[in-house]
N, C-alpha and C positions, 0 to 999 in steps of 0.2 A: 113546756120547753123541749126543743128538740134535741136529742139524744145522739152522742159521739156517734160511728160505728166502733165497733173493734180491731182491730188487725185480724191479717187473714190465720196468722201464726195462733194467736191467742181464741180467735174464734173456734181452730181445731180443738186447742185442750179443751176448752168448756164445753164443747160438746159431745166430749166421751164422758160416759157412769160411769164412776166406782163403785163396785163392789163391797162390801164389808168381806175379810178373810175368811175362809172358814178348817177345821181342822185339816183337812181334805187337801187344800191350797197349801197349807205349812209343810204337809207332808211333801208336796211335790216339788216346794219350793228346796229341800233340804235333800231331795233325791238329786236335782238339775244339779247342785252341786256337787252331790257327791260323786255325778256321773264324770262329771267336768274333772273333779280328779285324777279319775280312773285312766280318763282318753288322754289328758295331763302324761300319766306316768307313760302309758304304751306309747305316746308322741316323744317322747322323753326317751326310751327305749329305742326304739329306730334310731333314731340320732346317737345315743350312744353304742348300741353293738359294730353300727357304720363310723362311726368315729375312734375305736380303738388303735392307738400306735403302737409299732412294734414291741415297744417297750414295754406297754401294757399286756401282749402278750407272752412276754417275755415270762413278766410278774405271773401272770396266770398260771403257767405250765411249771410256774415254780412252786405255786401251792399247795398243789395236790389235794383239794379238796373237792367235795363231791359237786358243791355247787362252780368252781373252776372248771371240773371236767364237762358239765352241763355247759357252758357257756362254750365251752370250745368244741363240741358236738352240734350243735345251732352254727357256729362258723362256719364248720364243714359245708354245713345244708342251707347259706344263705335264703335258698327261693320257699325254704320252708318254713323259716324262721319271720321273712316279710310278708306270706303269707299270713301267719300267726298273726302276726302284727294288723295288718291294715285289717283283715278279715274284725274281728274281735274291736276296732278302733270304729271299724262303719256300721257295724250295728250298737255300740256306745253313744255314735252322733245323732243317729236315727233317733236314738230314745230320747236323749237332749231335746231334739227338736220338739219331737212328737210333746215331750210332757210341756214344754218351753211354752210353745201354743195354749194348751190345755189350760195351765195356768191365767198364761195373760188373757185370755177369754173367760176366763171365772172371772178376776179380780178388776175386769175393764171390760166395756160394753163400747166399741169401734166400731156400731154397724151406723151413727151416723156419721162418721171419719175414718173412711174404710184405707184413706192414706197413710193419713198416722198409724192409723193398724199397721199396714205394709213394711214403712220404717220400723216398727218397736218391734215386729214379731219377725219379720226378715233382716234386716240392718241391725238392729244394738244385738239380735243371739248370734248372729254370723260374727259379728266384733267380739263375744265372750269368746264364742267357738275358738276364734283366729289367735284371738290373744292368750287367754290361760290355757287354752286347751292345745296350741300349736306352737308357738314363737317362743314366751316361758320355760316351758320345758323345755326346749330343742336349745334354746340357749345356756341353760342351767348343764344338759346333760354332755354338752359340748366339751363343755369346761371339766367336767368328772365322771370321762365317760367307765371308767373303772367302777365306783361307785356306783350307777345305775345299773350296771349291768348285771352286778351280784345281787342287787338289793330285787331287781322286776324275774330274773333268771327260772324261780319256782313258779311264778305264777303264769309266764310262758311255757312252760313245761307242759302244765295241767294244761292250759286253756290248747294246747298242741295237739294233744290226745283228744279231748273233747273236740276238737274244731276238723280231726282228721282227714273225715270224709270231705269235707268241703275246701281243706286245703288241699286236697289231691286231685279235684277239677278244678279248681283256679288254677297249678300249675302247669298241668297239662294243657289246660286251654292257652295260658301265657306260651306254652311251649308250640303248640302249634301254630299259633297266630304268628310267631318271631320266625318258626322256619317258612313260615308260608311269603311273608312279608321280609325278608332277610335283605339286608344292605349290606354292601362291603364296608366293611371299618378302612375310615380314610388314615394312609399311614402319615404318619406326623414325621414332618423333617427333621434332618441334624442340627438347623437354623434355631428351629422350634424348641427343641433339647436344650440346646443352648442357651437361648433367650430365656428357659424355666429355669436353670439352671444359675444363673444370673440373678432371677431375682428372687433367689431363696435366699435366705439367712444365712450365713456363716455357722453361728454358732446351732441352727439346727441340725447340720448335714455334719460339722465336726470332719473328721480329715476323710472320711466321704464324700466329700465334693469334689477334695483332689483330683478323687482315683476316678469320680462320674466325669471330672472333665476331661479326663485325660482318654476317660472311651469313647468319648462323642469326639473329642478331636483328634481319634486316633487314625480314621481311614483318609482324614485328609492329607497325610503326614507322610513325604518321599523320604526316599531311603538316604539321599547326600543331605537331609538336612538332620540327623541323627548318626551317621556313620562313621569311624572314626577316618581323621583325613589321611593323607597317603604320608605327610609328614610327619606325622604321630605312629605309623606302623611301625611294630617291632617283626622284623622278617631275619632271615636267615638266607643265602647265600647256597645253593645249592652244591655248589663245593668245599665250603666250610668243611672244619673236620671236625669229627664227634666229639673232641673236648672242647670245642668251642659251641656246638651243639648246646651240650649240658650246661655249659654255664651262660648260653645266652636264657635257657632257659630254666636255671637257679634263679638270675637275676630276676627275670621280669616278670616271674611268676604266672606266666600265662600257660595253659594248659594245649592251646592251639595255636600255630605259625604260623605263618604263610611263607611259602620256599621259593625263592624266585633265581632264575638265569641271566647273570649279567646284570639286569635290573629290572625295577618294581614291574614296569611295561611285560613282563615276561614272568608270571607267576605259572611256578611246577605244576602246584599243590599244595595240600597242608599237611604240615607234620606233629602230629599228637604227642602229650609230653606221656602219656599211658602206655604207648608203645612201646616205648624206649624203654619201660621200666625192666623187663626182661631182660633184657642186656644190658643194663648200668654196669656190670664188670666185665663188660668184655675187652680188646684191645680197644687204642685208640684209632685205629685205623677201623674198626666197623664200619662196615658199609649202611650208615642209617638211611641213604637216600631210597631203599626196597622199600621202606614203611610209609613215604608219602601217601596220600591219599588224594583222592581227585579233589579239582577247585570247582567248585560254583559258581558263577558268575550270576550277578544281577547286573540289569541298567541302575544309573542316577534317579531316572525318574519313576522304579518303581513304586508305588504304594508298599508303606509296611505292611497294612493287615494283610495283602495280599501276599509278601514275603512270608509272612509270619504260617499263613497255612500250609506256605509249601516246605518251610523247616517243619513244621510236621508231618508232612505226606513223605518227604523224602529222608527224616529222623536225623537233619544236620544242626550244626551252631554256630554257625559260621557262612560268608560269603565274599566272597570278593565284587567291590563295585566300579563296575567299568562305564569310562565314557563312552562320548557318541561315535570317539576315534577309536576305540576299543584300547585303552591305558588305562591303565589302574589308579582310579580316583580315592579308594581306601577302603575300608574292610566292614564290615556290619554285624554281629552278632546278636543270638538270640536273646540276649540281654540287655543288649542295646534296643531289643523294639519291648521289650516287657518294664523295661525303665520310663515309656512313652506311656505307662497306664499307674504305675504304682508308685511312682521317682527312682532317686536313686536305689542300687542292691549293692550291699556291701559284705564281705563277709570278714572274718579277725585275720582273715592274711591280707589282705586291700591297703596298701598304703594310702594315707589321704594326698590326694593332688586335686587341692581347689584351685580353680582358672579365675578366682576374683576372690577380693578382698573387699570389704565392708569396713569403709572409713566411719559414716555417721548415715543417718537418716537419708541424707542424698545423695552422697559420693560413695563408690564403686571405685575400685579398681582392676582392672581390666586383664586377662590374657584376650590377647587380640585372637586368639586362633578359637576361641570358643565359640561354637554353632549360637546362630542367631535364637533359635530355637530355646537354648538352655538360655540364653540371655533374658529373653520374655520372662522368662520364668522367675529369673533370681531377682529381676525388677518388678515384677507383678505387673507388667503391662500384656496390651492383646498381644498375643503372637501376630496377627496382620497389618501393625502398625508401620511398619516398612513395605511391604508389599508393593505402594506405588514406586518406591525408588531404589530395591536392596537389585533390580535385576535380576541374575541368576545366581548372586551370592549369597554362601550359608554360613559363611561365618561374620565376627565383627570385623574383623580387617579386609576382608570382601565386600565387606556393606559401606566401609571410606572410600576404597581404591573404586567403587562403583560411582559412588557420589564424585570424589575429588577430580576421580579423572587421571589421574599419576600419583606415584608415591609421593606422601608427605613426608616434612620434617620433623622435626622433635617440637616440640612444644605448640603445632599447627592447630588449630580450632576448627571444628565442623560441626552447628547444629541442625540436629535432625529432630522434628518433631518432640518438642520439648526436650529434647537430651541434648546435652554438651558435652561432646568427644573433644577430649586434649591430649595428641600421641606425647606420649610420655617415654618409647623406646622404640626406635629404629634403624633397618641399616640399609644398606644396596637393594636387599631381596624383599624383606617383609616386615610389616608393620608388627611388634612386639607386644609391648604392653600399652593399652590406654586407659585414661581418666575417665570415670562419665559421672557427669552431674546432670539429674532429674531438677529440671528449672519449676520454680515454685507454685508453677499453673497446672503442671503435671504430678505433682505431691498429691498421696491420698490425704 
């Protein structure tokens, strides 16, 4: 009777021998593993000394212990410590391999399936290799890289000393080949920032993120849309008399003026409330107008950062912001561009004057005179969410009067991109207070 064949699959196995085990074979069977280990832990080590957060070093520098200072000596010398590592990890795989072979050719005879050989002796130990000896660990040491660090820290140590020599031509050579072949590092945009920034966690970055967003979106930032307006300055009158001086500046608390002739369109100077201290007893007729001090002007469309370096080049705190007709659009302080990175600064003489109120979860209530800018903020929307319609207006009542077109009424509705403005108080000159409701598609 004539006879099946076999598959080509099953034809392979039955035509490799097996071997009977012999001592020889256990031994090396019990070495591959423990080599696997070994390259286990150093693979596991890489991944955790490059995985340490801040925190963790935080913890370390708090221990003060000898194996803590060892770890953070190895930080220092990154290119010596990866050295250690991979050096010491490629001759571990080397031996893997080499006994990996040795074995499977004792215990199995693949010279008439020199395929399947290929597969079992190249393919299933590159899969042990890949898997316990690479992925495992790296993912174990991920998760606790503290713990690995202290636990492998000794044994990098020694094998660093022993491996010296040859870590000191791996580096040198990585170090010549990098200057020889040298690229420029491509600079990453304030877009890009942004975007990482975005999709980090909240509760990683903690109130960190504020102050990262607020320095990425700080050089976009003009000076009238942070400034205070010309309506809000507390100035002083250049002919005023010294007891009117001092008490406009009991009152307001401010430490620097702005002096002007006739009006705001004509500023002196500033007058410092520190100057005056000297002569708080003298007649009321002092002549305080000798102590003004020169004005600075900016344009509207200055960039802060750019402000911000030249109050330190020229050690002032203060500016006056001028339009394009050269008037006085309102004032700028060094406080107001450092408020652009870290929020508000208050100190226990600051009276509070909030420009809104917080009804519920979507209603606001509004000072209309409050920069668009701060508005973003206190809603938690993007600051360029107006951008196609506010024109050249920076505050909320700039941002209707731009849309509507003319002054509205009391109770007038305007929705803008998910928000619903209801003037709430107004009169001849200027929009007052308004409503704003975040409509329900716009709720986080």
């Amino acid at each position: 009777m004539e006879t099946d064949s076999l598959p080509p699959a099953a034809a392979l196995i039955l035509s490799v021998v097996f071997n009977p085990g012999s001592i020889e074979v256990i031994i090396g069977v019990v070495a591959i593993f423990m080599l696997l280990t070994v390259t286990a832990l150093f693979s596991g080590a890489e991944t955790a000394f490059f995985s340490l957060r801040p925190a963790d070093l935080e913890r370390l520098k708090g221990l003060q212990t000898n194996n803590s200072q060892i770890v953070l000596r190895f930080l220092d010398h990154p290119q010596n410590l990866l050295a250690t590592i991979l050096v010491a990890s490629n001759f571990i795989n080397i031996g893997v391999v080499i006994l990996s072979t040795w074995v499977t050719n004792s215990m199995i005879d693949f010279s008439n399936s020199p395929i399947l050989g290929f597969l079992v002796q190249v393919v299933c130990i590159s899969f042990f290799l890949l898997f316990f000896g690479e992925i495992v660990p790296k993912v174990f040491a991920s998760q606790r890289p503290l713990l690995v660090v202290l636990f492998m820290v000794r044994p990098l140590l020694f094998l660093s000393k022993i491996q010296y020599p040859i870590n000191v031509i791996l580096i040198h050579s990585t170090s010549f080949v990098r200057k020889r072949y040298h690229y420029p590092r491509k600079n990453i945009s304030i877009d890009e920032i942004s975007d990482a920034l975005d999709l980090t966690s909240p509760e990683e970055m903690g109130k960190d993120q504020e102050i990262l967003e607020g320095i990425v979106k700080f050089g976009n930032i003009s000076v009238n849309e942070v400034m205070c307006p010309r309506v809000d300055m507390v100035s002083v009158d250049v002919s005023s008399s010294f007891g009117k001086i001092i008490a406009t500046i009991t009152e307001s608390g401010f430490s620097r003026i702005p002096v002007f002739n006739e009006s705001f369109d004509h500023i002196r100077g500033v007058l410092h409330a520190k100057d005056l201290l000297p002569y708080i007893r003298k007649e009321r007729d002092f002549r305080w107008q000798s102590l003004i001090r020169p004005t600075f002007y900016v344009p509207e469309t200055k960039k802060i950062d750019d402000l911000l370096r030249e109050f330190q080049k020229k050690k002032i705190h203060m500016a006056v912001v001028v339009d394009e007709y050269g008037g006085t659009s309102g004032i700028i302080t060094l406080e107001d561009i450092l408020e652009e990175i870290v929020g508000d600064i208050s100190d226990e003489f600051d009276v509070v004057d909030k420009s809104y109120t917080r009804i519920n979860q979507s209603k606001y209530f509004f000072d209309a005179k409050v920069l668009l800018n701060d508005f973003c903020k206190i809603v938690g929307c993007n600051d360029q969410v107006f951008d196609q319609v506010k024109g050249d207006a920076d505050t909320l009542a700039g941002l209707i009067l731009e849309i509507k077109g003319d002054m509205p009424h009391k109770h007038d509705i305007l929705i803008i991109d998910h928000f619903k403005f209801s003037i709430e108080a107004v009169d001849n000159r200027r929009i007052k207070q308004v409503l704003v409701e975040i409509l329900p598609d716009r709720e986080k």
